[in-house]
C-alpha positions in Angstrom: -18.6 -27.4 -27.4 -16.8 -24.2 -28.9 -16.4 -22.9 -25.6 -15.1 -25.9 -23.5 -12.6 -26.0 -26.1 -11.8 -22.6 -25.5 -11.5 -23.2 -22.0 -9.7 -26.3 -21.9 -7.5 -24.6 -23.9 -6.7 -21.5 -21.5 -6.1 -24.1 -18.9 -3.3 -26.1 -20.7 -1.5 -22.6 -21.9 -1.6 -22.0 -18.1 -0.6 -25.3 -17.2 3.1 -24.6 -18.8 2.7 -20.8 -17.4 2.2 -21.7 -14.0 3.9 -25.1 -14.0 2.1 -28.7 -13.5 1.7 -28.9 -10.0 0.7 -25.1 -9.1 -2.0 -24.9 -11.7 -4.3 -27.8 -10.4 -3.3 -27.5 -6.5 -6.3 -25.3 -4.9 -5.4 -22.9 -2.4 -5.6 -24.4 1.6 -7.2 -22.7 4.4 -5.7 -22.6 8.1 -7.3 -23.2 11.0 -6.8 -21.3 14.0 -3.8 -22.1 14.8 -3.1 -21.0 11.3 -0.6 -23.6 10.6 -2.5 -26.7 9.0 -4.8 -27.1 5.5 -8.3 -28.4 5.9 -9.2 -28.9 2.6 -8.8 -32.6 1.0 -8.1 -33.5 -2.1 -11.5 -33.9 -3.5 -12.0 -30.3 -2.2 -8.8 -29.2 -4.4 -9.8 -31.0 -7.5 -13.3 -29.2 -7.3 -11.7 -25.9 -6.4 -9.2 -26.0 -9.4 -12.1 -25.5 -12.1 -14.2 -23.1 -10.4 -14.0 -19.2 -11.3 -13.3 -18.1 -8.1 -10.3 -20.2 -7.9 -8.7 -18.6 -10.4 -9.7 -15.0 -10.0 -7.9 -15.7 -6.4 -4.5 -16.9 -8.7 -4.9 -13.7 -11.2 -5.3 -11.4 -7.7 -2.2 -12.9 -6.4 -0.2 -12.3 -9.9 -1.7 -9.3 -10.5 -0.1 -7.7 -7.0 3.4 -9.2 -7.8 3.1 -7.2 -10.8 3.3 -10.3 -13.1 0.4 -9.1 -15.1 0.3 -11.1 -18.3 -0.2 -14.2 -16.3 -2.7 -12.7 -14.3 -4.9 -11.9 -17.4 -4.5 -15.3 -18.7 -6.2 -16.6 -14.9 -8.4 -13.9 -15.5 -9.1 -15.3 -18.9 -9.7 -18.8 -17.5 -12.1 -17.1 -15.0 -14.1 -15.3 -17.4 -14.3 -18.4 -19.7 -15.8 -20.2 -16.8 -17.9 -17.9 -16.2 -18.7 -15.9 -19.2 -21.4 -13.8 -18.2 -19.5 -12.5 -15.5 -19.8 -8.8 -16.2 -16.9 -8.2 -13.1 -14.7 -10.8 -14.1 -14.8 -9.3 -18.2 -14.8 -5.6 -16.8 -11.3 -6.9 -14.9 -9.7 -8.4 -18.1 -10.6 -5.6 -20.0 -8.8 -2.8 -17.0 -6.2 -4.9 -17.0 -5.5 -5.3 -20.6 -5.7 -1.5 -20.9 -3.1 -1.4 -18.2 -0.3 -3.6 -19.4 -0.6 -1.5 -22.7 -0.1 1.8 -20.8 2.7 0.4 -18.1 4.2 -1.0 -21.4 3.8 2.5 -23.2 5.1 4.4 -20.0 8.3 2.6 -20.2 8.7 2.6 -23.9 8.4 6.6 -23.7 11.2 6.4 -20.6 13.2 4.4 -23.2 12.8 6.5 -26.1 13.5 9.4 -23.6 17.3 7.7 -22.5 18.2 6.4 -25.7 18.0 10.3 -26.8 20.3 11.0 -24.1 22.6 7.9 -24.8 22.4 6.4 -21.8 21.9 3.3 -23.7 22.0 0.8 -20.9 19.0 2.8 -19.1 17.3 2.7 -22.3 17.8 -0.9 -22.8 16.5 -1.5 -19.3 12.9 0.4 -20.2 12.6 -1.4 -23.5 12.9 -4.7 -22.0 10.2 -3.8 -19.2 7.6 -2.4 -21.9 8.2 -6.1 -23.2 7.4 -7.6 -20.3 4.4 -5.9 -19.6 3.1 -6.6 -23.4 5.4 -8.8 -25.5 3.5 -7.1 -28.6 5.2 -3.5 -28.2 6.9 -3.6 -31.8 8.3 -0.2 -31.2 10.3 -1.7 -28.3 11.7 -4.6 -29.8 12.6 -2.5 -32.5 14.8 -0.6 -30.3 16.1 -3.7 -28.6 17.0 -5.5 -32.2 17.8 -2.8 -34.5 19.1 0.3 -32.5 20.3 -0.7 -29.1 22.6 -4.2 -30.4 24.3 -4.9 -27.2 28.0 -4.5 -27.3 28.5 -7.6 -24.8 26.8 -10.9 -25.1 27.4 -14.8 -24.7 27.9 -17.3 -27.6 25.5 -20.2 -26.8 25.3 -22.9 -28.8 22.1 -25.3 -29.0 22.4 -29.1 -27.6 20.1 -32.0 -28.1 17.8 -31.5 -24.7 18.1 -27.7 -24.6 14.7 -25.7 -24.5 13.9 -21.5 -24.5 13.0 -22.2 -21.1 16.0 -24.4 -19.7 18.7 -22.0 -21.6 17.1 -18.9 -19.8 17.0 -20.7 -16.4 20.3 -21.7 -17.0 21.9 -18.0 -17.9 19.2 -15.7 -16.1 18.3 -18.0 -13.2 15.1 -17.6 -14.6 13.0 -19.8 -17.1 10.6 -16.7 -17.2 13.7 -14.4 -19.2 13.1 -16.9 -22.1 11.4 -13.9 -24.5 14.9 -12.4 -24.3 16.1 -15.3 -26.4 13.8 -15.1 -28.5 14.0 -11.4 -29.7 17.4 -10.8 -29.7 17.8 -14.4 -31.9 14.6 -13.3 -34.0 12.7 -16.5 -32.9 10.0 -18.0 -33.4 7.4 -17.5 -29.6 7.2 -21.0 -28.1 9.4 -22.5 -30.6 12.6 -24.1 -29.4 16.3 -23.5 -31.6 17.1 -26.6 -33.7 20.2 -28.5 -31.9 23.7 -26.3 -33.1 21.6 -23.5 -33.1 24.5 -20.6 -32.4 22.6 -18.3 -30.3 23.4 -14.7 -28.3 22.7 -14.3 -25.2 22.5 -10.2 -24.0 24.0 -9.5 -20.9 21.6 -8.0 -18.6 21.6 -5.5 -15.4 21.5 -7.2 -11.8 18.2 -6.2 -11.4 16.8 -8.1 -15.0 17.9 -11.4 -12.9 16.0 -12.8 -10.2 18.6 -14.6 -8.2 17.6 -18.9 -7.9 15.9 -19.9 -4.6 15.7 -23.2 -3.4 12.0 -23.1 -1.8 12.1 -26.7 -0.2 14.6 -25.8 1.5 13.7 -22.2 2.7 10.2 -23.6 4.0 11.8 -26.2 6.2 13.7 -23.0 7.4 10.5 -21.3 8.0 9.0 -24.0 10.0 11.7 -24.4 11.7 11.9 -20.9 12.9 8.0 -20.9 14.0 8.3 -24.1 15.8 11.3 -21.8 17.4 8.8 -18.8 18.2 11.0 -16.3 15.8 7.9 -15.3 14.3 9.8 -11.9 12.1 12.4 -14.6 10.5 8.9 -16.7 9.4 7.7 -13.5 7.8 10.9 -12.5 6.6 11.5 -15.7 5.2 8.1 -16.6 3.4 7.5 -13.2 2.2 11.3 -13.8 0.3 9.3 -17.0 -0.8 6.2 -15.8 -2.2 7.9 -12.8 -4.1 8.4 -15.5 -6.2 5.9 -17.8 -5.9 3.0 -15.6 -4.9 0.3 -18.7 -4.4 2.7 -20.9 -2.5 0.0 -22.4 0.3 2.6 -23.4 2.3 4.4 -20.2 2.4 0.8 -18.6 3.1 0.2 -20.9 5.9 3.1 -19.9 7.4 3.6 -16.2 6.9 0.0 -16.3 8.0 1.1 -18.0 11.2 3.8 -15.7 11.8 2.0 -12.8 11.4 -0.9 -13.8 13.6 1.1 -15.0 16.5 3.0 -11.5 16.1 -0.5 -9.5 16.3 -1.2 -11.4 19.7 1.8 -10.8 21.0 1.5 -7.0 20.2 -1.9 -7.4 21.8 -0.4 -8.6 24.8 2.0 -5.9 25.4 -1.0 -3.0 24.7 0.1 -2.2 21.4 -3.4 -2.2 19.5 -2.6 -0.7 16.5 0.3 -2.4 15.7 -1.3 -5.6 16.4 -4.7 -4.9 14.3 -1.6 -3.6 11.7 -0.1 -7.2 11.9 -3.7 -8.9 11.6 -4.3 -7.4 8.7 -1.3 -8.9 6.4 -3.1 -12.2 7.2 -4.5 -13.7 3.9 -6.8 -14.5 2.8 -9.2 -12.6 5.7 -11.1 -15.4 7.6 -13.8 -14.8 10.5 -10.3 -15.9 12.7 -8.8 -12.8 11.9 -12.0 -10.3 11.8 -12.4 -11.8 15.3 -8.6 -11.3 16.5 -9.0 -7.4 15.2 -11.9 -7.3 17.1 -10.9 -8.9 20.2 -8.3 -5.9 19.9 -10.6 -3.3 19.3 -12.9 -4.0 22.6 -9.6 -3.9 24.4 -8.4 -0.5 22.9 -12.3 0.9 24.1 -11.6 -0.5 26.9 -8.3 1.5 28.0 -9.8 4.7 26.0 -12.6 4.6 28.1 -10.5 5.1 31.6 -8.1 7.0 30.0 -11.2 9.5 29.9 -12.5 8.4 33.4 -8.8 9.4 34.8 -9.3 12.9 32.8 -6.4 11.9 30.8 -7.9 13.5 27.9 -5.6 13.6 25.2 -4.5 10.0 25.3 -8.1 9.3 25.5 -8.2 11.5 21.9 -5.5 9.4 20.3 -6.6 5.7 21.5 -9.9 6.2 20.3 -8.5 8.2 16.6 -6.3 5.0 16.4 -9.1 3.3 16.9 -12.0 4.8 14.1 -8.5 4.4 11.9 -9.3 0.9 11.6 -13.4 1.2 12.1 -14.4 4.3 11.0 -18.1 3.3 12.1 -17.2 2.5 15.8 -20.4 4.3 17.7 -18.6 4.0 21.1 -14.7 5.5 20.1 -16.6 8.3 18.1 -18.4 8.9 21.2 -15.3 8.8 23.6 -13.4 10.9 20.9 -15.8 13.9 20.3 -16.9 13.9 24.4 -12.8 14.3 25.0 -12.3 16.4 22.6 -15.1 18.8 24.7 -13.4 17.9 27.9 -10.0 19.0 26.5 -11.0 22.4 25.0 -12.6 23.2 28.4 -9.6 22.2 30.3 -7.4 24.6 27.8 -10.1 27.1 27.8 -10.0 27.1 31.8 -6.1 27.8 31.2 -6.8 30.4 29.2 -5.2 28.7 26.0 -7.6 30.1 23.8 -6.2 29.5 20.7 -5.4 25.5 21.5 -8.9 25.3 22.7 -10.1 26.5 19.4 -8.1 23.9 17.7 -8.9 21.0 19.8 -13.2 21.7 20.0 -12.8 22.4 15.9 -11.4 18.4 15.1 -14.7 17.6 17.2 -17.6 16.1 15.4 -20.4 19.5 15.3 -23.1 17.2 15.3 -22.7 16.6 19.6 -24.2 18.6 22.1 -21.4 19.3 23.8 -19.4 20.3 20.4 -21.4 24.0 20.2 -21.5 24.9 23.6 -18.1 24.3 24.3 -17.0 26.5 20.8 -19.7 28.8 22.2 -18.0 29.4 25.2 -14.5 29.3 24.0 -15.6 32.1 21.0 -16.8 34.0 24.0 -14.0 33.6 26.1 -11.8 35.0 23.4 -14.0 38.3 22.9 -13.9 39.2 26.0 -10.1 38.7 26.3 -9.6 40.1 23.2 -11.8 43.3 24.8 -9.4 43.7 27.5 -6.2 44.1 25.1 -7.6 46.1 23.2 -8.2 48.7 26.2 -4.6 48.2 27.5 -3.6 48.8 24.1 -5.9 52.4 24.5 -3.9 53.1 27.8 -0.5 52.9 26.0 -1.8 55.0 23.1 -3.0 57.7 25.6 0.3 57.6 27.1 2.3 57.9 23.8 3.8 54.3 24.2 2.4 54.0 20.6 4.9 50.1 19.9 3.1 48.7 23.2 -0.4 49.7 22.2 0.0 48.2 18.5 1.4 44.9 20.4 -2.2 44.6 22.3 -4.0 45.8 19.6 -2.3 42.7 17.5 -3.1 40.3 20.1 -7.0 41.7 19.7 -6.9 40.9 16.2 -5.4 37.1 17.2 -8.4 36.5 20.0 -11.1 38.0 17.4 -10.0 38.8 13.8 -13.1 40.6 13.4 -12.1 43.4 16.2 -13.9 46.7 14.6 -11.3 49.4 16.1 -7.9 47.7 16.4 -6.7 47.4 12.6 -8.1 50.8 12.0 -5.8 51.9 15.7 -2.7 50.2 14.7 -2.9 51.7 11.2 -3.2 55.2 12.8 -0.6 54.2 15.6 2.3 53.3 12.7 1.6 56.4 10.7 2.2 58.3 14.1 5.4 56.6 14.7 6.5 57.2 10.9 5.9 61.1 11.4 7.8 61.3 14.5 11.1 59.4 13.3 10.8 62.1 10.1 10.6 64.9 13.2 13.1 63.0 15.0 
């Protein structure tokens, strides 16, 4: 009984947290057109009280960086679920993480409020607040030290709340802890009508500005029925920065983004379109499929890339490829057996030195991978070989800068060249005696 109560109770404090409507609305999938919900209304009831549900909710808070309502979904989560080890190891990472973010800042603020660049300060102190509304040390500096020097005379009327004063002044209901320290009141307690209160002026950046959501979806559907599938993105991303579990929004950035990726796909851009799959979420078996689809095609054109000896575009198809499936047996195989292919080619050109570079990215464990380094190691031994004679014939005929220029090269093809550093050494000390002669 204890712990329904204590869940039940999680639920209603996120009920006012997340508003009415978003706490018990379940998250819809898309289909594959990725523009309609499946899921019914039974379905969403049944979602909205399972675990998963809400670890999905505290996931999407969590990456807007609104942390302190993702650990009370979390909280809901783990009270669902209470031997969920993952789920209590989460809320306890996270709990040591708003205390550090809130710490970080609090040390920033310290640090500017030393300097007196107060409104810096003022800016940290309120952020170590918002990350954990129990920093005393902050709200210390915010009451007692940094008093701002500008605020607005409010006073209280009959319907007035924290929440609708701070939507009204900040454009946001979620500023309403301001209020509350800088008037030393009471946490979810609202002023007694004629209260007079002050209201701190804060930097651009404190306020979020209002958006009228309605009204920008309409725009967003509007602009996919259109085909301008960056305005969707552009649009719904705007949306769900703040409202980060909008399904709507989801539906249709997810749209956007997906008729983007087959579009690059069209035009031969693999990796930008696998790029654009990949902001698709949640990941479905749709999308896995579409990356895939894109993959086979990017084998496809590494594969004659190699046929047509165009080696180094073969190298960079199929790297582009393992970027996105590092276990892809066939674009490791195309990649190291190019990668052969190109250090012969340079070796054959007597670009030793590229040759060396290219065989060395190659994977060791293929055949081809030794001999070719083999050869190439070789090549350059006997090359270096033939320098270092020229560099002999100069020495014998006193042109003593020319000989130490082969015997360098030498040294370049095989750094482990037994004569040449002891030659050049004896060639410079030469050339030292004769300017003291000269």
């Amino acid at each position: 009984m204890k712990h329904a109560l204590n869940v039940f109770s999680l639920i209603i404090v996120l009920y006012f947290v997340a508003g009415c409507a978003g706490l018990l609305e379940a998250p819809g999938d898309f289909n594959d057109k990725f523009s309609k919900k499946t899921s019914d209304k039974a379905s969403q009831s049944k979602g909205a009280f399972s675990p998963s549900y809400y670890q999905k909710k505290a996931a999407a808070y969590e990456k807007s960086n609104e942390l302190q309502t993702a650990l009370l979904y979390f909280k809901v989560a783990g009270a669902l679920s209470p031997g969920d080890q993952e789920i209590a190891d989460k809320i306890s990472d996270l709990e040591s993480t708003v205390v550090h973010k809130s710490l970080e800042h609090l040390q920033e603020g310290v640090k500017f409020y030393k300097n007196k660049q107060f409104k810096v300060a003022r800016y940290h102190f309120l952020t170590a607040l918002k990350y954990d509304p129990d920093n005393k040390e902050a709200l210390d500096y915010l009451q007692n030290r940094l008093i701002p020097k500008e605020y607005i005379p409010y006073r209280v009327s009959e319907n007035d709340t924290l929440s609708s004063i701070s939507e009204k002044f900040y454009k946001n209901p979620g500023k309403a802890f301001l209020i509350v320290y800088f008037n030393d009141l009471k946490p979810n307690t609202d002023p007694l009508p004629g209260t007079i209160l002050k209201l701190p002026t804060l930097a651009s950046k404190f306020i979020r500005p209002p958006l009228n959501s309605s009204k920008e979806l309409l725009k967003a559907e509007s602009l996919l029925k259109k085909g301008q599938y960056e305005a969707v993105a552009s649009t719904t991303e705007r949306i769900l920065q703040n409202d980060p579990i909008n399904p709507t929004a989801v539906d249709l950035k997810n749209s956007a983004y997906y008729q983007m990726g087959l579009q690059l796909s069209r035009e031969k851009k693999y990796g930008e379109s696998i790029n654009m799959f990949k902001k698709i979420t949640p990941e479905s078996e749709v999308v896995n499929k579409s990356i895939q689809d894109v993959i086979e095609k990017e084998l496809l054109e590494a594969e004659n890339l190699f046929k047509e000896k165009k080696y180094t575009a073969a190298i960079a198809v199929s790297e582009n490829i393992l970027s996105h499936d590092k276990s892809n047996k066939a674009a490791q195989d195309i990649l190291n057996t190019a990668l052969c292919q190109n250090g012969k080619s340079l070796l054959i050109r007597k670009k030793y030195a590229e040759a060396l570079n290219v065989i060395n990215r190659a994977d060791p464990g293929y055949e081809c991978v030794g001999k070719t380094l083999f050869s190439v190691k070789k090549a350059m031994k006997k090359q270096a070989e033939i320098h270092y004679l020229q560099g002999v014939k100069y020495f014998l005929n006193e042109e003593l800068q020319s000989a130490i220029k082969e015997w360098e090269t030498t040294l370049i093809l095989d750094p482990e060249h037994k004569k040449a550093k002891k030659d050049i050494e004896n060639a410079r000390s030469l050339l030292e005696k004769l300017k003291k002669v000269k």
